[in-house]
C-alpha positions, 0 to 999 in steps of 0.5 A: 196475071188473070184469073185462069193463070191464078188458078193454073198456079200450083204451090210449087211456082216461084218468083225470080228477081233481078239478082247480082254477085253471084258467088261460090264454089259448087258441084253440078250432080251428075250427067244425065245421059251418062247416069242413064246409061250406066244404070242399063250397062251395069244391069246387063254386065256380069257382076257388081258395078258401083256407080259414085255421083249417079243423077239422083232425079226422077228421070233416071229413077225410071230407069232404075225401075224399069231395069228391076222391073226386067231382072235386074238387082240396084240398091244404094249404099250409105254413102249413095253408091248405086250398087247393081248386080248385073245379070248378063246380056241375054238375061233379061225376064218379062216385066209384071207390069207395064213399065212407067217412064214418067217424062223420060223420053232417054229412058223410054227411047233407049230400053225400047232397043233394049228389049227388042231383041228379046224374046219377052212382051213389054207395054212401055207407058209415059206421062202425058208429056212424054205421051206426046213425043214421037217414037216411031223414029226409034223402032222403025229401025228395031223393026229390023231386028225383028222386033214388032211394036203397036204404038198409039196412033203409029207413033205414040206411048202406050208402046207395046212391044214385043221383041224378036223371038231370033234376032237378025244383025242390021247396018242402019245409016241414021236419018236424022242426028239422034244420040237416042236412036243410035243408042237404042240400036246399039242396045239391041245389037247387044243381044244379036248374034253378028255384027250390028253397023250403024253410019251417021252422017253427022256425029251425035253425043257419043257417050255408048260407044265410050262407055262400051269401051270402059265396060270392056265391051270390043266396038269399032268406031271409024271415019270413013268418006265423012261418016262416023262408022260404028259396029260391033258384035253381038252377044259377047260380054260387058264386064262389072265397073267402078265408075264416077259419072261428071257433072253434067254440061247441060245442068251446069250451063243455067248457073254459068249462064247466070254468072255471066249476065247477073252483075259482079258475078264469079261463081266456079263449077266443078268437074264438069263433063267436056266433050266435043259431041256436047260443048255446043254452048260453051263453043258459042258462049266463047265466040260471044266473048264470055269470060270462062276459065278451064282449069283441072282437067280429069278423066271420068267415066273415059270422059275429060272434065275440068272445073269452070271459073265464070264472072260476068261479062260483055257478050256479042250477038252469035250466029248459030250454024245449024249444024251445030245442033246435035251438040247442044241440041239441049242447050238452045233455052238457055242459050236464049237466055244469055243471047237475049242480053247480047249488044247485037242480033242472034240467030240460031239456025236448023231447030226444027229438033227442038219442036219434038222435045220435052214441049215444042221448045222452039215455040217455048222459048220464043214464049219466054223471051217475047213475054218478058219483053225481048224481040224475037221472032221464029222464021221457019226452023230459025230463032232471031233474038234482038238482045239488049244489054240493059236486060228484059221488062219481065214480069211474065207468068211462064207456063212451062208444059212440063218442061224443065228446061224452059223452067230452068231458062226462065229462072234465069232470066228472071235475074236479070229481068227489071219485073220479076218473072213468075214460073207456073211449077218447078216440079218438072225441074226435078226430072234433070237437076233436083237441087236447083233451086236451091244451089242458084239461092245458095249462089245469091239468086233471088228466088221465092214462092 
């Protein structure tokens, strides 16, 4: 490690060792996409909503803020139920101030829709991450509505916006695979008079479209000449809920990934979410021969979960189709990871997606393997990866540019690693999963300052 590498180190970097036997019984806090979600619907519904296992990390508390900042009323209980007083679709107030969302792109893209169909001015701003991630994708489509948005340099935060006085009902046909986008349109929708149809050609993680359902809101979602069709009409009324949000997939993949490269590994997960717009990974970890157990199936927040046994296990190289993507487009890190101690060659196909993430995660993760000793390469939107069932050299110094999943990642694979691996700061990690740290050492990992 050189000198500027020292110095870049914050107290809150951290070793990870070669670690085994990984063991117990642990719970994943809740889906992040879903909590994000929740917090917007249950702002814009008329009455209180309890939400039981709400993400508790700094990602959702922007959205938390920014639907205070818009009218909203969200306390926690004793028991850390978020309580929110909704207060109706239509009824959102100008914010005082701009509104900070820290490193949130969800949280920035879905309230961008949410506003533009109001008639109020929003200055929307971000860390400088999430200054650096594209939004024009989002509002060239809420344009539509009749909204107006001055980005930095026609595509960046600071956003301001100002929402459409009278808005006007859209059929948009999605461009690109983008969960995020369809849910900003869908948002704005909600406060349009008529009908709102968007038309994917290739389905995207689905979570409003089921949650408009469990609030009571009416949406029809077809199949039609292999598009997913999905509309709806406007200004009608969301009802108040009690729902438990599951644990989250992607969170949940970093410590089932461990279990299945550490040695004399056997860890369970419970109440995990499993949905076919979001098992990317598991799809692939099972074709690659992991040894992963289902059991206890459950309904959630109009979702399935089930508890997941893991224990170590032989993998086999895999061939990604890059259609498969828009269901794990979260997951390729740690993917990575498990694919680096494959008996073979992988290739993941059609990543282009990952280079306008939280960093260009394509490169990001090209970093940590090839750093560590791993033989990997980029050919134009493609990773190929060389794994080695032995396990990497390591002993790198990983810079993760604020992203909390090539920090994750590399924690991971510094428990398998013959040098331990050195993350520069484990911050970031708190914007998805806030106990991680300390759940992967409750689990046997071998993580120190």
């Amino acid at each position: 490690m050189n000198q500027d590498q020292k110095n870049n180190m914050s107290s809150l970097s951290l070793f990870s060792s070669k670690s085994s036997n990984l063991s117990g019984e642990i719970i994943i806090p809740g889906d992040k996409s879903i909590s994000h979600r929740c917090v917007i619907l249950s702002s814009l519904a008329i009455g209180e909503s309890k939400i039981t296992g709400l993400l508790n990390s700094s990602d959702v508390y922007c959205t938390i803020n920014c639907m205070k900042s818009l009218g909203s009323s969200i306390d926690f209980n004793s028991y850390n139920e978020c309580i929110i007083n909704g207060i109706g679709i239509g009824s959102l107030k100008e914010a005082e101030r701009p509104i900070d969302f820290g490193n949130s792109g969800t949280a920035a893209r879905l309230i961008l829709g949410l506003v533009s169909t109001y008639p109020i001015e929003t200055i929307f701003i971000g860390d400088e991450s999430l200054s650096q991630r594209p939004m024009k994708r989002v509002t060239e489509p809420l344009v539509d509505f009749g909204a107006n948005f001055n980005l930095r340099n026609s595509e960046f935060l600071p956003i301001k916006v100002k929402g459409a006085e009278l808005p006007i009902p859209i059929t948009h046909e999605m461009k690109v695979a983008s969960a995020q986008v369809k849910s900003a349109i869908m948002l704005a929708g909600l406060n349009t008079p008529g009908t709102t149809t968007i038309i994917e050609k290739e389905k995207t993680r689905d979570h409003t479209e089921t949650l408009f359902k469990y609030y009571g809101y009416e949406i029809n979602v077809e199949k039609k000449d292999g598009k997913n069709f999905i509309s709806f009409e406007g200004q009608k009324v969301l009802n108040p809920v009690n729902i438990k949000i599951p644990g989250d997939p992607s969170s949940a993949a970093y410590p089932l990934v461990a279990g299945l490269i550490c040695k004399n590994s056997n860890i369970k997960i419970k109440s995990v979410l499993s949905n076919s717009t979001r098992n990317g990974i598991y799809k692939c970890l099972d074709e690659m021969g992991a040894n992963i157990r289902y059991s206890n199936k459950k309904s959630e927040a109009g979702e399935i979960t089930y508890d997941l046994e893991v224990s170590s296990s032989i993998l086999n190289p895999i061939d990604v189709p890059a259609k498969r993507a828009p269901s794990m487009i979260d997951d390729y890190p740690v993917l990575a990871i498990a694919a680096s101690m494959a008996n073979g060659t992988s290739i993941f196909r059609g990543l282009s997606e990952l280079k306008v993430k939280e960093s260009d995660r394509l490169l990001g993760i090209y970093h940590i393997l090839s750093k560590n000793g791993i033989d990997a390469s980029i050919d134009d939107d493609n990773l190929i990866i060389k794994g080695n069932t032995e396990g990497p050299k390591g002993g790198a110094f990983i810079e993760t540019k604020l992203d909390h999943r090539i920090a994750m990642s590399s924690i991971i694979l510094g428990m398998v690693s013959d040098k331990p691996i050195r993350v520069d700061d484990t911050e970031t990690i708190k914007t998805s999963f806030p106990d991680f740290i300390e759940l992967m050492k409750k689990l046997g990992a071998k993580l120190s300052a």
